[in-house]
C-alpha positions as CSV (number, residue, x, y, z in Angstrom):
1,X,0.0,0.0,0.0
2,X,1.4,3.6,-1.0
3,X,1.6,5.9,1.6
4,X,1.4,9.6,0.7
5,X,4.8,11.3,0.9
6,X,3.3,13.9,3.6
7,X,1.4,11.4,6.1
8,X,4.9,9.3,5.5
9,X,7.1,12.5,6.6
10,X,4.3,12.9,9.7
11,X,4.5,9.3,11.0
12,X,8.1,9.4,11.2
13,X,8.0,12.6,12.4
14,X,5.8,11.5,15.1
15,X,7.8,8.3,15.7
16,X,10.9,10.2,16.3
17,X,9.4,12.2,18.6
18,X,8.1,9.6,20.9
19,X,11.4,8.0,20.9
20,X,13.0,10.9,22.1
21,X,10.9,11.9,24.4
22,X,11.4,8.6,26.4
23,X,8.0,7.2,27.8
24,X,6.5,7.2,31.1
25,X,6.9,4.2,33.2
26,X,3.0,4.5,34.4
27,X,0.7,1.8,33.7
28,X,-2.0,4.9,33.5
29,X,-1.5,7.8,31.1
30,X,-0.9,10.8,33.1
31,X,-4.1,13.4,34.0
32,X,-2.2,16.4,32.1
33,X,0.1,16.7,28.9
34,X,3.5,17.3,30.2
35,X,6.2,18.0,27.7
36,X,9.3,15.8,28.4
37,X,12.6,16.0,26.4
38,X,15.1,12.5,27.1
39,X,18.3,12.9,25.9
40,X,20.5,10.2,26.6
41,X,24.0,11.8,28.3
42,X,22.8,15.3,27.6
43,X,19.7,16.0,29.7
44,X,16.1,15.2,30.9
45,X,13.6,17.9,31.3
46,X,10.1,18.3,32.2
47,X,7.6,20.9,31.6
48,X,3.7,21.2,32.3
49,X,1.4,24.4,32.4
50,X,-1.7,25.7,33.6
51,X,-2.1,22.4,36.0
52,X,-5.1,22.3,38.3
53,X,-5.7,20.0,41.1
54,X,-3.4,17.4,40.0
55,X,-2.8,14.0,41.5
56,X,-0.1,12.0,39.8
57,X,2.7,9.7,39.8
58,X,5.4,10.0,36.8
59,X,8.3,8.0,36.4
60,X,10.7,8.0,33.3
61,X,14.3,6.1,32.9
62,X,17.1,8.3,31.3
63,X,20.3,7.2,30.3
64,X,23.6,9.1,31.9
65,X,26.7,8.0,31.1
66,X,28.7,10.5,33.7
67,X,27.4,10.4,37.6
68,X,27.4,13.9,37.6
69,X,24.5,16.2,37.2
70,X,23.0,19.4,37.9
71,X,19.3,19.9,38.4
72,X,17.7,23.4,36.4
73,X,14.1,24.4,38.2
74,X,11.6,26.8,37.3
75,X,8.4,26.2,38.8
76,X,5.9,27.9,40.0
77,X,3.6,26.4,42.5
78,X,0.3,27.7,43.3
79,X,-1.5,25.0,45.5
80,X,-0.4,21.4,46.8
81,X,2.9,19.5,46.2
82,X,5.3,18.0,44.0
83,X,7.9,15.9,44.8
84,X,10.8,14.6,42.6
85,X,12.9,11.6,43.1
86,X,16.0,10.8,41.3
87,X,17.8,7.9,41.8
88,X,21.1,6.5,39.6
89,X,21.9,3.5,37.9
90,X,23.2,1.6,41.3
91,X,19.1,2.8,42.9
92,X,21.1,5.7,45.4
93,X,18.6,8.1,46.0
94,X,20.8,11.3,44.2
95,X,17.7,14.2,45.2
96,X,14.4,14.0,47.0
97,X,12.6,16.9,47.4
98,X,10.4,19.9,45.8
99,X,11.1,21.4,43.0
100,X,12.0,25.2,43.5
101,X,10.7,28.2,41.6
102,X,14.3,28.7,40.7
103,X,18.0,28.4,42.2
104,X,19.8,25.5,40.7
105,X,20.6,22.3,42.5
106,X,24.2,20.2,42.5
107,X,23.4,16.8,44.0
108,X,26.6,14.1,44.9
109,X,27.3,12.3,41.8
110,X,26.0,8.8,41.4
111,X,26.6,5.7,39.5
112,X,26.2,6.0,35.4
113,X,23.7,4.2,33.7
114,X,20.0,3.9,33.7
115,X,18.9,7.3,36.0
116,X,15.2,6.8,37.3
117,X,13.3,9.9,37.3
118,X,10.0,10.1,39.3
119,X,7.7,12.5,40.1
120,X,4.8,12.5,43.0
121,X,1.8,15.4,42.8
122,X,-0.6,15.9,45.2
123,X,-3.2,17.9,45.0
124,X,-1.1,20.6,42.7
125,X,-1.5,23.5,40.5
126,X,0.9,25.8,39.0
127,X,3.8,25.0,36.2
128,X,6.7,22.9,36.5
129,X,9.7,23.0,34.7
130,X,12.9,21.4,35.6
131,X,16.2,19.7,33.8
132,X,18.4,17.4,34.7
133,X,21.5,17.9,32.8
134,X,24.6,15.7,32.7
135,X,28.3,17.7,33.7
């Protein structure tokens, strides 16, 4: 069956992006439409707007070569919590905590490899927006 060039150029399109964008680890699709970037060695970051009343739990693998990284926030929070977990390749807990409005973060290094990413809302509205960039 012939595909037409343009819905061929838009399935890959979409295909790429999915596979860059890593996928959730949640049996459940989330309640809102974050915007996640995965780069393998380069960075993770997360971003969702205009959230209302939000109860979720998120959790995404990236890849990081290097044990050192340094976390970028920008959130603003308006009501409830978030929480974000990050744990490295060996399972060390590397942060636990909130995710600031701004300020960056320098956690200890941790073991390369497979990085699990995981974050925990309740009961939250505002924006989030942090990276997780490799050094």
């Amino acid at each position: 069956m012939h595909v037409p060039f343009r819905r061929a150029q838009a399935l890959i399109a979409l295909a790429l992006l999915t596979a860059a964008c890593g996928g959730s680890d949640n049996a459940l699709a989330p309640k809102f439409q974050p915007q996640v970037v995965n780069t393998p060695n380069v960075t993770f970051s997360f971003q969702a707007t205009g959230l209302q009343n939000i109860d979720d739990a998120l959790a995404y693998t990236w890849n990081a070569s290097s044990g050192s990284v340094i976390i970028h926030p920008a959130t603003a929070t308006t009501g409830g919590s978030i929480t974000l977990l990050i744990k490295d390749a060996a399972g060390a807990v590397v942060y636990n905590g909130a995710v600031p409005p701004s300020g960056d973060i320098t956690p200890p290094a941790g073991a390369g490899g497979a990085w699990h990413i995981s974050l925990s809302l309740v009961n939250y509205s505002g924006t989030i927006n942090f990276a997780v960039q490799m050094q």
